[in-house]
N, C-alpha and C positions, 0 to 999 in steps of 0.2 A: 504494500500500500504506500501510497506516495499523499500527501497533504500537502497541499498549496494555499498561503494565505498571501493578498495582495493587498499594497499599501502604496501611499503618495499620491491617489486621489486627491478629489477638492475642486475648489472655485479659482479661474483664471479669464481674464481677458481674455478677448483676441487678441492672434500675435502671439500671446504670450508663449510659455512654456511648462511641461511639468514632467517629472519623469515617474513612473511607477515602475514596484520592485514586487516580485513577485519570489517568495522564500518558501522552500522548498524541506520537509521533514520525511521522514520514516524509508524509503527502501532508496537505495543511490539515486539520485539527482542525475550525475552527469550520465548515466545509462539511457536518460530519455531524450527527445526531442523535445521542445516546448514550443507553444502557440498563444499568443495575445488574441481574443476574439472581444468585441461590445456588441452591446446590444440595445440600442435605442427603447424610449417608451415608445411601444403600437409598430413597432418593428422587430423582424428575426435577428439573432444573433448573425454576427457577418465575421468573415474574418481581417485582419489586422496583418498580423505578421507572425512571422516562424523563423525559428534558430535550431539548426541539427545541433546532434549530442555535440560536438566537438566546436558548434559554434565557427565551422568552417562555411556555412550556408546559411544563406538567408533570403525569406521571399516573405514579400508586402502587396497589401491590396491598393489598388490603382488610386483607391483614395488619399491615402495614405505617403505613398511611395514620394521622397525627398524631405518628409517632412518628421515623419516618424523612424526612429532608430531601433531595432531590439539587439541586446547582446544578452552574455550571458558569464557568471564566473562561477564555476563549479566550485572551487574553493570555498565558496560562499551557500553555494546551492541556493543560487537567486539568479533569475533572469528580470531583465529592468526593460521598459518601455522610453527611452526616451522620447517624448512630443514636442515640436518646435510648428511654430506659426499655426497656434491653433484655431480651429475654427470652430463656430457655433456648432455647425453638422457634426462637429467630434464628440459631441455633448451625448454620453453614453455611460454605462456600467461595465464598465471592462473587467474580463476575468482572462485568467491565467491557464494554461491545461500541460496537461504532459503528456506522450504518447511514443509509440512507438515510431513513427512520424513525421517529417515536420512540413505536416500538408496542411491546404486551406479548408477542411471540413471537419466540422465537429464530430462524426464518428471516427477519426482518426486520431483523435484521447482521448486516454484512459481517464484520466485523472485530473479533476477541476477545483478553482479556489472559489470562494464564495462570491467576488467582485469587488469590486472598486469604483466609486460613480467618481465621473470626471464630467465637470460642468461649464462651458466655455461661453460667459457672457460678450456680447455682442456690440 
């Protein structure tokens, strides 16, 4: 079993920035893949971005892509979302997953953290 709690949520301007970390307990970290997904209100969960185990790979959704960073440091057994020039439309609950992986679909983790609302005023 793997447990994923995320944090660094919160309230930001446009523009602005935030980064969330997503921390990582119970069976090895680095053995997974991980995935950043949000999921708006009166919207599906969509995907974000993805880092393979070794953190040699990476793929973002088109919304996304140049603005949003994901890595990861096993050391730590945290992978982090960094956000830059955010937008209103970012304005979501972001959660954390782990998988064997590191695809854009939520049957491809196992394992999810409870979320994170990330609020981007206008």
């Amino acid at each position: 079993q793997v447990q994923l709690v995320e944090s660094g949520g919160g309230l930001v301007q446009a523009g602005g920035s935030l980064r969330l970390s997503c921390a990582a307990s119970g069976r090895t970290f680095s053995s997974y893949a991980m995935g950043w997904f949000r999921q708006a209100p009166g919207k599906e969960r969509e995907f974000v971005a993805a880092i393979s185990w070794s953190g040699g790979s990476t793929y973002y959704a088109d919304s996304v892509k140049g603005r949003f960073t994901i890595s990861r440091d096993n050391a730590k057994n945290t992978v982090y979302l960094q956000m830059n020039s955010l937008k209103p439309e970012d304005t979501a609950v972001y959660s954390c997953a782990a998988g064997w992986k590191a695809g854009t679909d939520s049957y491809e983790y196992d394992y999810w953290g409870q979320g994170t609302q990330v609020t981007v005023s206008s």
